[in-house]
C-alpha positions as CSV (number, residue, x, y, z in Angstrom):
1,X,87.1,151.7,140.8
2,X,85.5,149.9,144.1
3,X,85.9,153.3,146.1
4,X,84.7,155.9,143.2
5,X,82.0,153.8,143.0
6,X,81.1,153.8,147.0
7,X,82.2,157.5,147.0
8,X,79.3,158.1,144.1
9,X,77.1,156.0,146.5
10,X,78.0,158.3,149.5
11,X,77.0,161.4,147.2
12,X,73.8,160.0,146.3
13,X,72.7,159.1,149.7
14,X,73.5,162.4,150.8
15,X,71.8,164.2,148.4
16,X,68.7,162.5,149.0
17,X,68.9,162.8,152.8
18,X,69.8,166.9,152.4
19,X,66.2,168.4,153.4
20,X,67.7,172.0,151.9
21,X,66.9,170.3,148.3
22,X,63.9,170.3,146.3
23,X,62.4,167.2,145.5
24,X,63.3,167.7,141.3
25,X,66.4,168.8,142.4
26,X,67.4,165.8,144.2
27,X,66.2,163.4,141.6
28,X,68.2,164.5,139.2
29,X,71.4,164.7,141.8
30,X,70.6,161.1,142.5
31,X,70.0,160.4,138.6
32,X,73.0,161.5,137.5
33,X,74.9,159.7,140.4
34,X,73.3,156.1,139.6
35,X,74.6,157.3,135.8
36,X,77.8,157.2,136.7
37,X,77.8,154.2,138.9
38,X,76.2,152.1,136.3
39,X,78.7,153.8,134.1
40,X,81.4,152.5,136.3
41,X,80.1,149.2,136.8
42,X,79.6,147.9,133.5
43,X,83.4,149.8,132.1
44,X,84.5,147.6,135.0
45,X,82.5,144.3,134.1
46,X,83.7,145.3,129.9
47,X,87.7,146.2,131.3
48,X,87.5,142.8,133.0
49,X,85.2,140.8,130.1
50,X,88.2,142.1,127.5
51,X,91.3,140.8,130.4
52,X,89.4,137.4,130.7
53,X,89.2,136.7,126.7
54,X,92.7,138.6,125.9
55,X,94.2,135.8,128.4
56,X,91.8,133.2,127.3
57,X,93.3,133.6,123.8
58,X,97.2,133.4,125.1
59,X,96.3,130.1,126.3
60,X,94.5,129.0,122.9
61,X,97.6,130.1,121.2
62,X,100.5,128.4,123.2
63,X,98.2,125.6,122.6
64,X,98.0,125.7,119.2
65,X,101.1,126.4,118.6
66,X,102.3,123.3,120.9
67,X,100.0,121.4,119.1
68,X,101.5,122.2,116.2
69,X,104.5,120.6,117.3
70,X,102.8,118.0,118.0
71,X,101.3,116.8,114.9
72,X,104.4,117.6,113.1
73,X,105.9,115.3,115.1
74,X,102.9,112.7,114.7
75,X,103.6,113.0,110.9
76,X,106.3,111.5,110.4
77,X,105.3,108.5,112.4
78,X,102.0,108.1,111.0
79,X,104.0,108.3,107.5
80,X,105.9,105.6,108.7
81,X,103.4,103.8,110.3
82,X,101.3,103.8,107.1
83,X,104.4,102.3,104.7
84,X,104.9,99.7,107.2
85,X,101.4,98.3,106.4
86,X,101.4,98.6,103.0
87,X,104.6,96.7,102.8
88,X,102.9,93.7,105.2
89,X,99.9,94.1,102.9
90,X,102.2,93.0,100.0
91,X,103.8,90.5,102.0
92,X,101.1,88.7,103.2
93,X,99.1,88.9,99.8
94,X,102.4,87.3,98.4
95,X,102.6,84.4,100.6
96,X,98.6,84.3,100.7
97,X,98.4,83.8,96.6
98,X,96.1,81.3,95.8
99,X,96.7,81.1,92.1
100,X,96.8,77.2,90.7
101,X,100.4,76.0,91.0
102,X,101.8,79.0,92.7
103,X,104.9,78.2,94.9
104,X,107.0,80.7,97.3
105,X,110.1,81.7,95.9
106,X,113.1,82.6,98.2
107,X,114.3,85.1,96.5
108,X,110.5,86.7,96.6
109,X,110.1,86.4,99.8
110,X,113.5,87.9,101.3
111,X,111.8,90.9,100.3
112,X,109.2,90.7,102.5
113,X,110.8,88.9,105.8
114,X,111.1,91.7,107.7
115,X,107.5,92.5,107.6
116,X,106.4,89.5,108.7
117,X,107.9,89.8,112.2
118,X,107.4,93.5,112.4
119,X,104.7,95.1,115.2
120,X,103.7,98.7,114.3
121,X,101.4,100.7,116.4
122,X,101.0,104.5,116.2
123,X,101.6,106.7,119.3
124,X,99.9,109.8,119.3
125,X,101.2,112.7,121.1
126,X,98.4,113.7,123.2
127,X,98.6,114.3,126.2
128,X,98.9,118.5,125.5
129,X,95.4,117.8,123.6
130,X,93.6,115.7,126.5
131,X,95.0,118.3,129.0
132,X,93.1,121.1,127.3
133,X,90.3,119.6,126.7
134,X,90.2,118.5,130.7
135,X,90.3,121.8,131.8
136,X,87.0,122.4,129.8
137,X,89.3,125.3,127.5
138,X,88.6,123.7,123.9
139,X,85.9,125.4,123.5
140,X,87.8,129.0,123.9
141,X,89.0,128.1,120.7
142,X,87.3,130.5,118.3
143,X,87.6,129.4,115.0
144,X,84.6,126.3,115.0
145,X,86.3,124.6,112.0
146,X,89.9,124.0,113.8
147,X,88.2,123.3,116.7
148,X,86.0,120.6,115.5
149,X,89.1,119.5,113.2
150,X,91.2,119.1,116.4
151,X,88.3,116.8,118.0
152,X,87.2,114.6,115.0
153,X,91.0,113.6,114.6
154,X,92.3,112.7,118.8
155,X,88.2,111.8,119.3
156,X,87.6,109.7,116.2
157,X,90.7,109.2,113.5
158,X,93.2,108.1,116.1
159,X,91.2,105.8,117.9
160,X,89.7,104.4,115.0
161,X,93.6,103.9,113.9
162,X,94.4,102.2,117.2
163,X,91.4,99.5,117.2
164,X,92.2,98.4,113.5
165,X,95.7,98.2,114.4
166,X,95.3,97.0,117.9
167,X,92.9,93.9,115.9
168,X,95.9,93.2,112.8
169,X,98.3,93.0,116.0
170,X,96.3,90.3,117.8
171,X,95.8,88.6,114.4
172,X,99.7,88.6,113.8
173,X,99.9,87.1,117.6
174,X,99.0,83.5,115.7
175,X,102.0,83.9,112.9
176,X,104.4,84.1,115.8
177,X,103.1,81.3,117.4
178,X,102.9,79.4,114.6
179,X,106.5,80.1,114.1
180,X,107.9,79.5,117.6
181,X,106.2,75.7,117.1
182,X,107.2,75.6,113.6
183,X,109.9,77.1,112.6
184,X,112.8,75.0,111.6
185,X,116.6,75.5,111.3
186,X,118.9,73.9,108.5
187,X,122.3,72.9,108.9
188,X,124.0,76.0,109.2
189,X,121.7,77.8,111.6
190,X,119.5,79.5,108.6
191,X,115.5,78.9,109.3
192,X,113.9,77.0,106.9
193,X,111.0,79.7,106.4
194,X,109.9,78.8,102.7
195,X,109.2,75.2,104.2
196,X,107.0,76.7,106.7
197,X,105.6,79.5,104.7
198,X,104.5,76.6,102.4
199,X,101.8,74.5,104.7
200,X,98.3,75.0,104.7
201,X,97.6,76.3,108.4
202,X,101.1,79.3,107.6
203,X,98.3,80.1,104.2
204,X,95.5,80.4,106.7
205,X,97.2,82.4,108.9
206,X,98.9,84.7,106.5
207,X,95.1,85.5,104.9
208,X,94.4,87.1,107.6
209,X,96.7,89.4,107.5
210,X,96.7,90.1,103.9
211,X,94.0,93.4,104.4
212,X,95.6,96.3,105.7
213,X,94.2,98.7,102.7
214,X,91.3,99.8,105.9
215,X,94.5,100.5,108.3
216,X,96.1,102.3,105.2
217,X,92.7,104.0,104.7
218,X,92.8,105.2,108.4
219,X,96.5,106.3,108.4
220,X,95.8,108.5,105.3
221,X,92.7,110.2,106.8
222,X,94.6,111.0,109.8
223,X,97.6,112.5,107.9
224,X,95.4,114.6,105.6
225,X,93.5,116.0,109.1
226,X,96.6,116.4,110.7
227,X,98.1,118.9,107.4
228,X,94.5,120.7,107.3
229,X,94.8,121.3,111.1
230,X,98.9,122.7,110.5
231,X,97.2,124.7,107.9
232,X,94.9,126.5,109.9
233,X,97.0,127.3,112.9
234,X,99.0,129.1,110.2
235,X,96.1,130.8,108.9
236,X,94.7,131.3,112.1
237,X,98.4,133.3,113.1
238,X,99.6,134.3,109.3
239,X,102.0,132.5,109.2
240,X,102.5,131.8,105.9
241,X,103.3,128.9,103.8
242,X,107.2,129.5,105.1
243,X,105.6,127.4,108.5
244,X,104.4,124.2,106.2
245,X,105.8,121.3,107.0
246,X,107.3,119.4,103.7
247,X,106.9,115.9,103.3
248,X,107.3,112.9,101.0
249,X,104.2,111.9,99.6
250,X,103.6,107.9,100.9
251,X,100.8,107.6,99.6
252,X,102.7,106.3,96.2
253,X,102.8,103.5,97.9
254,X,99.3,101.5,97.9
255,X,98.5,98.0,99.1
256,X,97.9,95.1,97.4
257,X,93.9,94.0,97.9
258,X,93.6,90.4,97.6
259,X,91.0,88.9,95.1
């Protein structure tokens, strides 16, 4: 293209320089010379603009579909993330209950024993995201919707997951300790958890921890924006509902909000 273009140039110049020409003559030589140049030029600038954005999308699409992957996976954790706290929820409403004449029952609170020791923090996968959007390419994503969908969940919905979670861990920090200086064993090596589960500072404590409905809250927002984003990768690609990841619906499960 770079020499049809200089040998256009070459012509023109010529022409113009040839004294055996007329003046009209020459100008329309020249004319139709630059015609074709500019011709040239912008087919070459068009060829190339069409190259750039036809690679530009192979990128957005490996991305996507990686992404993909990645929210799938991201899924199931965040599912069983979000049972984890509406299960210490329960627990820690139980042993919170300040009804008159309310006492712990063992056979209650075996239920709930493993989520009192439990630590459950969600880790995203996304380091594919922050990569992207390092290299200054989310905005090569064409359809506004997904891409603002993509940023309101890794920009906003999982960090607001890891504060309130980060916060409930720290608050669970003073159970354990409480334990480690309380905790007693019986005769034959069992701990003696109702008796510690039963003093005023354990009730304290254990109030603290009894509102996890805002994590819930989080961890549901995040899994409904994770499935709309799935959704429209597929739509953006067709496809089809065949791609849609199938999942049990936790959300049956709901937290008990202490009054």
């Amino acid at each position: 293209m770079e020499n049809e273009i200089k040998d256009h140039a070459v012509k023109a110049y010529k022409t113009l320089k040839n004294p055996n020409l007329k003046f009209w003559h020459k100008v329309g030589e020249i004319g139709i010379e630059i015609g074709i140049i500019v011709f040239a030029v912008t087919l070459s600038i068009w060829v190339h603009d069409i190259s750039d954005h036809n690679h530009e999308q192979k990128e957005v699409r490996a991305f996507l579909m990686g992404l993909k992957k990645d929210l799938s996976s991201d899924l199931a954790e965040l599912q069983d993330d979000r049972v984890s706290y509406v299960r210490q929820g329960l627990a820690f409403n139980y042993i919170a209950t300040s009804s008159p004449n309310f006492k712990l029952s063992m056979d209650s609170l075996k239920k709930h024993l493993n989520y009192l020791y439990n630590i459950t923090t969600f880790v995203p996968n996304s380091a594919r995201y922050e990569g992207f959007k390092s290299s200054g390419k989310l905005g090569n994503i064409e359809d506004d919707r997904l891409q603002n969908d993509i940023s309101e969940l890794y920009q906003g919905i999982v960090p607001a997951i890891l504060v309130s979670t980060n916060s409930y861990i720290q608050r669970k920090q003073y159970l354990f300790e409480y334990f480690y200086k309380n905790l007693k064993r019986n005769k034959d090596g069992s701990y003696k958890m109702l008796e510690a589960l039963s003093t005023d500072e354990a009730f304290n404590i254990c109030s603290t921890l009894t509102y996890a409905p805002g994590i819930v809250d989080r961890y549901d927002y995040a899994i409904k924006k994770s499935k709309e984003i799935i959704s429209e990768i597929n739509a953006e690609y067709d496809l089809g509902d065949s791609e849609k990841s199938e999942s049990p619906d936790f959300r049956k499960l709901k937290p008990v909000v202490k009054k």
